[in-house]
N, C-alpha and C positions, 0 to 999 in steps of 0.2 A: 504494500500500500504506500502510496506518496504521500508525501509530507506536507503539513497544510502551506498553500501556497507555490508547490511548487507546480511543475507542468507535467503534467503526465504524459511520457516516452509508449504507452500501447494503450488499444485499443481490441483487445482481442476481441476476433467474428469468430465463426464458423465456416460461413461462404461469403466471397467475395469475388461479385460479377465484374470485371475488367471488362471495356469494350470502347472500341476505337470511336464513336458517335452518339451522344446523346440519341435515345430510340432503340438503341442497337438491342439495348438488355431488354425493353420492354418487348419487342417484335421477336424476341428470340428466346429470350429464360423467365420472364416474367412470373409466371406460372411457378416455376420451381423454386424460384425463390420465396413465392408466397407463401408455396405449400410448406416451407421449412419453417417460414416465418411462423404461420400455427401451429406449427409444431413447438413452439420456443426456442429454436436458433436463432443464435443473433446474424443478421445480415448485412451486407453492405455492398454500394458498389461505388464502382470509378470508372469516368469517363473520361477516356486518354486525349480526346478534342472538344473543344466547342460546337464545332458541325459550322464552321465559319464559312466552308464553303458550297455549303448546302443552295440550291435553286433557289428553294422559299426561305421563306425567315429572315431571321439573324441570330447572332449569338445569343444578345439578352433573352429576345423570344423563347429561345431553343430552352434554354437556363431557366425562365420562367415554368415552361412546360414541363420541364422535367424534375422543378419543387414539385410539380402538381403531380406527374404520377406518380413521383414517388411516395404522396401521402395516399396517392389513391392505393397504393402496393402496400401500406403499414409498415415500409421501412425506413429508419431513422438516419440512416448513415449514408450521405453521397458527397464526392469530392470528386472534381476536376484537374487532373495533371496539367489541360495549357498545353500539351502540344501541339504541334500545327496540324491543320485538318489539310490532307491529302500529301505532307511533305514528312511525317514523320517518320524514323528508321531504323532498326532492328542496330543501332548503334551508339559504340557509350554515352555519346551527351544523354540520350534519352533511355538507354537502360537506367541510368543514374538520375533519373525525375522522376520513376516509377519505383524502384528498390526501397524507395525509403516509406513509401506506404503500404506497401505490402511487409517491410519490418514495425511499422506503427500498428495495424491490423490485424498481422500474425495468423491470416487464413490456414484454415485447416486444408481448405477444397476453395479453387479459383476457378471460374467460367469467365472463359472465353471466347474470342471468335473464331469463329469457321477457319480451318485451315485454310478454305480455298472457295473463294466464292467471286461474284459476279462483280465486288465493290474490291478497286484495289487494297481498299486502306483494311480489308477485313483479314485477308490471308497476313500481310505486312503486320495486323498489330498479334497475330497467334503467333508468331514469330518472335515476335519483339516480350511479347509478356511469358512464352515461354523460357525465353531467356535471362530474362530481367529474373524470374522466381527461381529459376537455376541460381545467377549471380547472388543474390540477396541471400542463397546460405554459407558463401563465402566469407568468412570473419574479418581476411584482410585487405574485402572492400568496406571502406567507412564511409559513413554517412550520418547524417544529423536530422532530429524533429525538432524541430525549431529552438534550435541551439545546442539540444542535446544528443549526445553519440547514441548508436543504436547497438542493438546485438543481433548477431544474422539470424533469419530464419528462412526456411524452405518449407513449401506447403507440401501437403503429403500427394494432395492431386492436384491438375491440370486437367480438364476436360473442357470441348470446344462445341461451342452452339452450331447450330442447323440454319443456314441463313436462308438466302434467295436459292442458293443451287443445290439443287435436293443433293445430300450424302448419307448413305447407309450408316443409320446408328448403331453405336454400340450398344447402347443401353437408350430406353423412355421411361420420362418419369411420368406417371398421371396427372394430370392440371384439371380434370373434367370438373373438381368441385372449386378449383377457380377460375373458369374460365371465363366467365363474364366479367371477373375484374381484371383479366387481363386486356381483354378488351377495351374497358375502358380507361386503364393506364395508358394504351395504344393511342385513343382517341385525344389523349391530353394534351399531343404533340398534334395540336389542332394547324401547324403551320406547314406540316408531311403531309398527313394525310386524310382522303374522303375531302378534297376539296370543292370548290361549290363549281361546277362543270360549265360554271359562263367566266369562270377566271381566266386570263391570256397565260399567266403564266401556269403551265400544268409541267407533272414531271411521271418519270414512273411508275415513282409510290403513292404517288396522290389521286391516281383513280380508283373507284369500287372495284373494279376487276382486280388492281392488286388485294383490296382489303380481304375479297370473296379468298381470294388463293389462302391467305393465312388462315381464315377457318378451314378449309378445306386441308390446308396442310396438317393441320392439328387435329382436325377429326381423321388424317389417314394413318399420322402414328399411332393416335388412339385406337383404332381398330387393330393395330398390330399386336397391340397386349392386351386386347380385349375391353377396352376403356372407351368412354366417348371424346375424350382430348388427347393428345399428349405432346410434349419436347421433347426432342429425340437431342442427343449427345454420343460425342466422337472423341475417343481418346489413344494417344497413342502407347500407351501401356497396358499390357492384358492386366484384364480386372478379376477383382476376388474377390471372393465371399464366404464367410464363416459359417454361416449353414442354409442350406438350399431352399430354408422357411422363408427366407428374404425373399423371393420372389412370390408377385401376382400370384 
């Protein structure tokens, strides 16, 4: 316990959603994270950009929308790394912007983005935050929370969300008894998407045709494991389990 007045160096979560865009986590792990959330794990995430260079919006907007879903989600803990949107790099300056919140936070289990999807900045940031959570259990890289030294830590998982380009999951987690508020976490980022169809400026994600695809994607994992929802998750380490009751 710290000492009155000082600053407390962590933060322990459980899970911590890393993702390169504002939206990213809500459009892609939402769901799992909430379901952990009623569960009593502590949650958090971080968004490695602004989304500065997003079609619609703007920054503050984006930053606005996403206080909003996150209270729509019941999670308390979200911080912005500030890297640049679309220029950021699987390299020191910015392994060393991320290391140090993930040793503040001290995740157990980190969700990330898609290895390899249709947005460059999405394969680029599973790269970069796989990295970075490698470096961060390196003891003699140092780093500081705000003035204070840190001590390394490595999370035990790495696991990468499902984005635009379908990839075969390893594992689905069921969202079916949150799925309506993932929805409307989604909808909070009212400057993305379901835009009003007399707008000039339109983009990918802001037609119904995109929004239709995400239910539809989630009710097709869900059928996989027998559920009405689900997010499916991709990891590069075979997975284990201590007894075969864990499963559906």
């Amino acid at each position: 316990m710290k000492a009155k007045g000082m600053q407390a160096t962590t933060d322990k979560l459980d899970i911590l959603a890393i993702a390169a865009h504002p939206d990213d986590v809500e459009l892609s792990c939402a769901g799992t994270l909430m379901v952990h959330v009623q569960m009593g794990h502590r949650v958090g995430i971080l968004d490695l950009t602004a989304g500065e260079l997003g079609t619609r919006g703007t920054p503050e907007l984006r930053a606005a929308e996403a206080k909003k879903a996150t209270e729509i989600m019941g999670i308390t803990v979200r911080e912005n790394a500030g890297l640049p949107d679309g220029f950021f790099l699987n390299e020191r300056e910015h392994q060393l912007r991320i290391i140090p919140f993930i040793r503040y936070f001290q995740p157990d289990i980190v969700l990330t983005n898609a290895e390899r999807d249709r947005h460059p900045d999405h394969g680029r940031a599973a790269e970069l935050v796989e990295t970075s959570c490698f470096l961060s259990g390196l003891r003699k890289i140092e780093t500081h929370w705000k003035g204070h030294p840190q001590q390394a830590w490595r999370p035990r998982h790495i696991w990468h969300f499902i984005q635009d380009e379908y990839l075969d999951p390893d594992f689905i987690v069921d969202i079916s008894a949150v799925m309506e508020k993932k929805l409307e976490a989604i909808k909070a980022f009212s400057s993305q998407f379901l835009a009003d169809p007399k707008e000039e400026i339109q983009t990918y994600i802001s037609t119904p045709e995109f929004f239709e695809q995400l239910i539809y994607r989630a009710k097709m994992l869900g059928r996989m494991i027998g559920t009405a929802y689900g997010e499916g998750f991709t990891s590069r380490k075979k997975l284990g389990v201590s007894h075969i009751k864990l499963f559906l």
